[in-house]
C-alpha positions in Angstrom: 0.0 0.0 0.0 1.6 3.1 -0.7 1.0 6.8 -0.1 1.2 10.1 -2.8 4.0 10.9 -0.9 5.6 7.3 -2.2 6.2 5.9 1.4 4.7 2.3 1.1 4.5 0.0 3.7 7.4 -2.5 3.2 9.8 0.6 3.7 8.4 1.6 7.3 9.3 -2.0 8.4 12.9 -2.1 10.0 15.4 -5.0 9.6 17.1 -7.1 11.3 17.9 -9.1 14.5 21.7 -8.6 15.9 22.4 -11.3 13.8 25.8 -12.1 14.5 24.5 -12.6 18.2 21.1 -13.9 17.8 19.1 -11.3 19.8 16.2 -9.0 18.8 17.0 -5.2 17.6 18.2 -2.6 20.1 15.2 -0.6 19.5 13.7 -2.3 23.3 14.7 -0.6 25.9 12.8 1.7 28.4 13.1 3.4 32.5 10.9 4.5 34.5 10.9 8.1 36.0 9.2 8.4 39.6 7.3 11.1 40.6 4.8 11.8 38.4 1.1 12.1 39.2 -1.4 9.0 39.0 -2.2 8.2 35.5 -6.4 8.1 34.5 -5.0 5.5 31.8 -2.3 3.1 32.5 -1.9 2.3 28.6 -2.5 3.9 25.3 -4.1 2.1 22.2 -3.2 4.4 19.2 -5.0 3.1 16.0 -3.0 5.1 13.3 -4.9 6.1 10.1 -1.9 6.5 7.7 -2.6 8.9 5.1 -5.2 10.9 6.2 -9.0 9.4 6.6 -12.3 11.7 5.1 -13.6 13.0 8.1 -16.7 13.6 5.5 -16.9 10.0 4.6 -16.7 8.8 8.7 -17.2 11.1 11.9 -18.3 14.3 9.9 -21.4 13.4 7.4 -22.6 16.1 5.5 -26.5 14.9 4.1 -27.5 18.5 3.9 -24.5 20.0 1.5 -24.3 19.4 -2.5 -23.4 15.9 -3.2 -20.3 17.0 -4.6 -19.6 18.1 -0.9 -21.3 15.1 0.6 -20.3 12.6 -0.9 -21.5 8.9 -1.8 -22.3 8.0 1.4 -25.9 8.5 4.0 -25.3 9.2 7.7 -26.9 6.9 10.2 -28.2 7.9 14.0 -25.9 6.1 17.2 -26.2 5.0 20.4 -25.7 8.7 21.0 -28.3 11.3 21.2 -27.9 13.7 18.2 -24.6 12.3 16.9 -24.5 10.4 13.4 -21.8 8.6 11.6 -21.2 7.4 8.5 -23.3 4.6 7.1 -20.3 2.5 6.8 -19.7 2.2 10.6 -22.7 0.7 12.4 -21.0 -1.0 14.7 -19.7 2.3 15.9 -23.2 3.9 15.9 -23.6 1.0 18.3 -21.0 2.1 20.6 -20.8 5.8 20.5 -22.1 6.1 23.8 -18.5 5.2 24.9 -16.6 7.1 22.3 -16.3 10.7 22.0 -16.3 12.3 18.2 -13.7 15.3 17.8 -15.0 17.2 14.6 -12.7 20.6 14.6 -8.8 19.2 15.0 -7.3 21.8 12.7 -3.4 21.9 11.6 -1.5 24.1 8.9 0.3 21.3 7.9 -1.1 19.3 4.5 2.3 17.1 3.6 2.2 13.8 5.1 5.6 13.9 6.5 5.0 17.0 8.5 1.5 16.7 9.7 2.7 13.1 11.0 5.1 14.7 13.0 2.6 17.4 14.4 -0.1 15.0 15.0 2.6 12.2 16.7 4.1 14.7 18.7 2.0 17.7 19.5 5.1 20.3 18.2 5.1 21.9 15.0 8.0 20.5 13.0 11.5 21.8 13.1 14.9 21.6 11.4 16.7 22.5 14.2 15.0 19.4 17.0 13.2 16.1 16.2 10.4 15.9 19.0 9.8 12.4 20.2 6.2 10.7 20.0 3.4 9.9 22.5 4.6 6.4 23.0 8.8 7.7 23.1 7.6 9.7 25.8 5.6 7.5 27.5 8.5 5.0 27.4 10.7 7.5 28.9 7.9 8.1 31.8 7.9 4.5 32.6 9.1 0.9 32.8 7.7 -1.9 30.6 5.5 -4.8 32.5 8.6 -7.4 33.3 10.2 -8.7 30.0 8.2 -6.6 27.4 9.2 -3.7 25.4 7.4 -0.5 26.8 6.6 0.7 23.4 5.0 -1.8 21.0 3.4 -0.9 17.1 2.0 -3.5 15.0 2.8 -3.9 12.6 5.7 -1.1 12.2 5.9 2.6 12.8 6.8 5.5 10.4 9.4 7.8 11.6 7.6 10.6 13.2 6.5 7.7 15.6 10.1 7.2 16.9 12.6 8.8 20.0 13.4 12.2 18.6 16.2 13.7 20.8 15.4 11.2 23.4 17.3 7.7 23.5 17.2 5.3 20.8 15.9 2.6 23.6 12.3 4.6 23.4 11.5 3.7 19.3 8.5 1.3 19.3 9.6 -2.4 18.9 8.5 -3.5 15.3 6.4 -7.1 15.5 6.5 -7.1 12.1 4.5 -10.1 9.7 1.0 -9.9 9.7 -1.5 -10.6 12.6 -4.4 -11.9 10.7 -2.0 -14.8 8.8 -2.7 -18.2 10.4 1.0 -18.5 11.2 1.8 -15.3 12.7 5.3 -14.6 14.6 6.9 -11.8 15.8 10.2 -10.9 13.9 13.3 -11.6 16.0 11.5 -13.5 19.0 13.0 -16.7 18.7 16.7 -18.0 18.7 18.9 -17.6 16.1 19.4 -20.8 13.6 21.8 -23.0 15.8 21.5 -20.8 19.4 20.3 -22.5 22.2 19.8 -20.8 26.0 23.3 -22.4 26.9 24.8 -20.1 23.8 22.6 -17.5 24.9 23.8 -17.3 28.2 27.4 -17.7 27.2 26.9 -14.8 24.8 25.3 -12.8 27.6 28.1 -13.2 29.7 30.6 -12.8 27.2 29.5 -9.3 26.5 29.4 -8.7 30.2 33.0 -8.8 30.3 33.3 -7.0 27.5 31.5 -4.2 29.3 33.4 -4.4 32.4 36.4 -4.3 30.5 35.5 -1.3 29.0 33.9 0.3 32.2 37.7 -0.3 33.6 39.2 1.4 30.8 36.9 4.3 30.8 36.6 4.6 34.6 32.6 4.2 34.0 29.8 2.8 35.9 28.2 -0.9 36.0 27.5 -2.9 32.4 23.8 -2.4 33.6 24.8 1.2 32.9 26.2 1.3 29.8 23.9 -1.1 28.0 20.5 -1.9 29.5 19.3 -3.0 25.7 21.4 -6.3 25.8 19.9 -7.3 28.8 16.2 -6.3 27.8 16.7 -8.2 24.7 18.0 -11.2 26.5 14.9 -11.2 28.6 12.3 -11.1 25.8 14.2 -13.8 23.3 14.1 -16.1 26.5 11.4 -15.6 28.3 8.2 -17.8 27.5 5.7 -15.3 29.3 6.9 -12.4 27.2 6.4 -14.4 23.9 3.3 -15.8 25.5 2.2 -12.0 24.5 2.1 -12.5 21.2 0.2 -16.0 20.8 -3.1 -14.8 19.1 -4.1 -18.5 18.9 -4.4 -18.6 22.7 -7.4 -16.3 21.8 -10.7 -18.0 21.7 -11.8 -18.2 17.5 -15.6 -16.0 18.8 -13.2 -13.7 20.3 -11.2 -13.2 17.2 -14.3 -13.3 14.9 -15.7 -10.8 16.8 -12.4 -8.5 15.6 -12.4 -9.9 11.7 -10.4 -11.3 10.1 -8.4 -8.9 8.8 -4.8 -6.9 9.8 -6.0 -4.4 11.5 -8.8 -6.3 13.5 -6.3 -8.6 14.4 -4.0 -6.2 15.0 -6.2 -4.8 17.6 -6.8 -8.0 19.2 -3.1 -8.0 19.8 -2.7 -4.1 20.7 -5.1 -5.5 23.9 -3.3 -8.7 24.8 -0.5 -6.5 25.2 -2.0 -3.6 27.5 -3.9 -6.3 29.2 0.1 -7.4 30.1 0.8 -4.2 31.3 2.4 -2.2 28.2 2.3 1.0 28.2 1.8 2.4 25.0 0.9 0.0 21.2 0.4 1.7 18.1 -1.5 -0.2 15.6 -0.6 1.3 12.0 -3.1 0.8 9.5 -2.1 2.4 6.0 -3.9 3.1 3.0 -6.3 6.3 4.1 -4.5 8.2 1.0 -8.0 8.5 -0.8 -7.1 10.6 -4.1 -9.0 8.8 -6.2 -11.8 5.8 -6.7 -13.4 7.0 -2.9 -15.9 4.3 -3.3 -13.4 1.1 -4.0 -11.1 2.5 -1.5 -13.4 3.0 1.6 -15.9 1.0 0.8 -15.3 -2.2 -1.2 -12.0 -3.0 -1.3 -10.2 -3.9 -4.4 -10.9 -6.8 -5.9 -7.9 -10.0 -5.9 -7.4 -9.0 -2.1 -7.8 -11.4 0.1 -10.7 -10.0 1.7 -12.6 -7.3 -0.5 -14.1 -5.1 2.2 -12.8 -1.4 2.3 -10.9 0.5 4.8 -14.0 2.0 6.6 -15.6 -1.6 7.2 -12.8 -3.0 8.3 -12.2 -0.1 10.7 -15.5 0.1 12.3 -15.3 -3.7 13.2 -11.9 -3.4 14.3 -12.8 -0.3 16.5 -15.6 -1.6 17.8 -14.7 -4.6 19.1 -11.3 -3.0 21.0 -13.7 -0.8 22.6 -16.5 -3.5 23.4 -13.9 -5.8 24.5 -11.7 -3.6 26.9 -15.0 -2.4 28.0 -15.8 -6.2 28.9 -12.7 -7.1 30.9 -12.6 -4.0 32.9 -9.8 -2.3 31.3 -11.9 0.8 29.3 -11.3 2.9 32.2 -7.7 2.4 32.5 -6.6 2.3 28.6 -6.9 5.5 26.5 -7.8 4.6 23.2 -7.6 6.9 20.1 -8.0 6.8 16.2 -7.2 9.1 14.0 -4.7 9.9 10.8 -2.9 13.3 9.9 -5.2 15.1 8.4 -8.7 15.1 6.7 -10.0 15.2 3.1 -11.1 18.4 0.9 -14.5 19.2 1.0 -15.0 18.9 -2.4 -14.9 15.6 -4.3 -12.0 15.5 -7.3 -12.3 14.4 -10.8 -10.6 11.4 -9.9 -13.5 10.6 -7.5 -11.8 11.1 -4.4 -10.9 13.3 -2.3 -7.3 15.4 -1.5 -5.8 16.4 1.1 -7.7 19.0 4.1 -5.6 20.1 7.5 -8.1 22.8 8.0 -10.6 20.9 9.7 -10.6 17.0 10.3 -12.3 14.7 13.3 -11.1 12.0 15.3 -12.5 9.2 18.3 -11.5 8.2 21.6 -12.5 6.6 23.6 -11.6 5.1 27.5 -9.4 7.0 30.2 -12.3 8.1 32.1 -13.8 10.2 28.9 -16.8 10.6 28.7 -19.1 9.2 26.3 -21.6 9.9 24.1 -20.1 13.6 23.0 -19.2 15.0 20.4 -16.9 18.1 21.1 -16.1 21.3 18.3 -18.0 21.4 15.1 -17.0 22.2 11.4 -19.0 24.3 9.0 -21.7 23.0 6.7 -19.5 21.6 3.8 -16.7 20.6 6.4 -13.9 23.3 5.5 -13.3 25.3 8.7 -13.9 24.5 12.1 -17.2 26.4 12.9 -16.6 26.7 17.1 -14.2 24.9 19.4 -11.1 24.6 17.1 -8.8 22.4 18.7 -4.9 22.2 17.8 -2.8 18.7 18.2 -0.7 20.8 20.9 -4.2 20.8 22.3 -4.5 16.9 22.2 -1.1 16.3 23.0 -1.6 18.0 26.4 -4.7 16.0 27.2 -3.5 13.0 26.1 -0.1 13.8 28.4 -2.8 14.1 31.1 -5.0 11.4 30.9 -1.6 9.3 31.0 -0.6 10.8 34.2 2.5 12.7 32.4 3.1 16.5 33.7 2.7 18.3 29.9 4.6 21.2 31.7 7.8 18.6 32.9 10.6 18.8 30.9 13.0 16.3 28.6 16.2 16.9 28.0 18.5 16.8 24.8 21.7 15.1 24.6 23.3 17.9 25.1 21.4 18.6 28.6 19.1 21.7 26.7 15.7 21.6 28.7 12.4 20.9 26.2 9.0 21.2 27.5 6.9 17.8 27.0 3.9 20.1 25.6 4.1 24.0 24.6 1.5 26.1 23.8 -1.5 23.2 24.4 -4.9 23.7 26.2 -6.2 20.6 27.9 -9.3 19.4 26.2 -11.3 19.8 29.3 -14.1 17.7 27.7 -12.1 15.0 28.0 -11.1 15.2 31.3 -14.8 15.1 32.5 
């Protein structure tokens, strides 16, 4: 699947094991920092719309404008007084009373690369500093649960989602393959060809003195200090709980029906195992929202040869829904913030292409969990959906309330490599419909 901007999918993924040592990427570490104020949400569920969904063809129905404004698609009533959707998300309607609808996110930014990085991180690009994402900072905030990587997306990330300034040991952890194949495995979790736990161990320890060698020679601290990613990565390749994580088969097949049987559904599935363990933050990353042309096949259909031919707005709603219905179920809604949305919206006009371009002006987004409350819908756009109309609302704006709900002090500071003190949010307004 690729995007105008020519990024497809395959190139997001990143390589490799250490391969001369049979471990797992150093892309898995993460600390904990104490003193930080009790969290509403102990995890984050970050459904990634790559490429920029039509908020006119999902949260933001237009039936009154001209059809060249509205578009191909009827709105349907929800579980929510006053609040319709798209037809092509009924199991949403279903559960809108526990989602809130954001209809007036507005950005400057209209080029995927840049609006990714605004959206990810809440700062307005800059050449001079690379701002770290939601889950790098989460990461940074706190540990992982035991063996697991503290910042996890399925099936990759793009690069705005990585560590910025702060240490490569806060990029997500890549699972890589494909969740909904029968014979799903996470890249890099198993031993290399012809390394047992003996060799493992004897590796381990090898390195060790290695370290202490070199901790000699440069008067430093402990091995522990100079390279916590061996150790993490040790853990996770040999511990059978950690991989336990990732078993989707353990999963009964109503409960994985009830997500489809799709990527992202069963991407989802996974993104809940894996809060339910205790991670912190999961980014599921579902491409393909780039809707230039053919609108229709795109969201609605699917292409045909695929293996199955449902479009992107289906296959979202069902995948939505059932995160939401099924967190709800096990008790964990309250305590997982759950959001979907992509860069940017779609122009209010339809192309000659029969699709739509791009449109930072105004765009929605859901959430759902944390404590919001449901059944909302906050800010409004105008009648064809090309300016917010009240309650405009900026991604510094969502990046301080997301900081919040995750128990993060959005006035705290990071710090560069070379010690220069960065505010984690600057210039946001807590959402304080969100925070109930």
């Amino acid at each position: 699947m690729r995007r105008c901007d020519g990024v497809n999918r395959r190139a997001l993924l990143r390589a490799g094991a250490l391969a001369g040592w049979g471990l797992i990427p150093a892309l898995l570490r993460g600390r904990a920092m104490a003193g930080q104020s009790r969290p509403r949400a102990k995890s984050c569920i970050l459904l990634w719309l790559d490429g920029g969904p039509s908020h006119l063809e999902t949260f933001d129905v237009k039936p009154d404008a001209p059809r060249e404004v509205r578009g191909p698609f009827a709105s349907i009533a929800t579980a929510a007084p006053g609040l319709r959707v798209s037809e092509l998300l009924p199991a949403t309607a279903r559960i809108a009373d526990r989602i809130t609808v954001i209809r007036s996110m507005t950005s400057p930014l209209g080029e995927h690369g840049l609006a990714n990085e605004y959206l990810l991180t809440g700062y307005k690009p800059s050449p001079a500093l690379t701002y770290p994402s939601y889950g790098a900072v989460l990461s940074n905030d706190r540990a992982a649960a035991h063996e697991l990587p503290a910042n996890i997306a399925i099936p990759s990330a793009s690069a705005p989602m990585g560590a910025g300034f702060l240490n490569a040991r806060h990029r997500p952890f890549n699972t890589g393959g494909d969740p909904a194949d029968a014979d799903f495995r996470v890249e890099d979790l198993d031993f290399y060809p012809g390394v047992d736990g003996e060799r493992m161990d004897r590796r381990r320890e090898f390195v060790a003195q290695l370290d202490r060698l070199q901790a000699r020679v440069e008067s430093q601290a402990s091995s522990a200090d100079l390279d916590p990613v061996l150790e993490q990565a040790y853990q996770l390749v040999t511990s059978p709980s950690a991989k336990r994580a990732f078993h989707l088969q353990e999963e009964t097949e109503a409960v994985r029906a009830q997500y489809g049987p799709r990527t992202l559904g069963q991407s989802c599935l996974l993104a809940r195992r894996l809060v339910e363990r205790g991670v912190p933050f999961v980014t599921v990353f579902n491409p393909g929202w780039d809707t230039h042309d053919n609108l229709v096949v795109r969201l609605k259909e699917g292409y045909a040869g695929a293996r199955v031919g449902v479009g992107l707005i289906p296959t979202f709603d069902q995948a939505f829904a059932a995160l939401v219905t099924d967190l709800d179920e096990r008790g964990l809604l309250d305590e997982t913030l759950v959001i979907a949305m992509g860069e940017f919206g779609r122009t209010p006009k339809l192309n000659s292409g029969g699709g739509r371009d791009h449109w930072p002006r105004v765009f929605s987004m859901a959430l759902a969990g944390a404590g919001i409350p449901g059944g909302q819908v906050v800010g409004a756009s105008d009648r064809t959906g090309e300016s917010p109309a009240e309650r405009p609302i900026t991604p510094a704006d969502l990046a301080r309330t997301i900081y919040v709900l995750l128990g993060i002090d959005p006035d705290s500071e990071l710090h560069t490599p070379d010690g220069r003190p960065v505010r984690i949010n600057q210039g946001g307004e807590a959402i304080q419909e969100l925070l109930g």
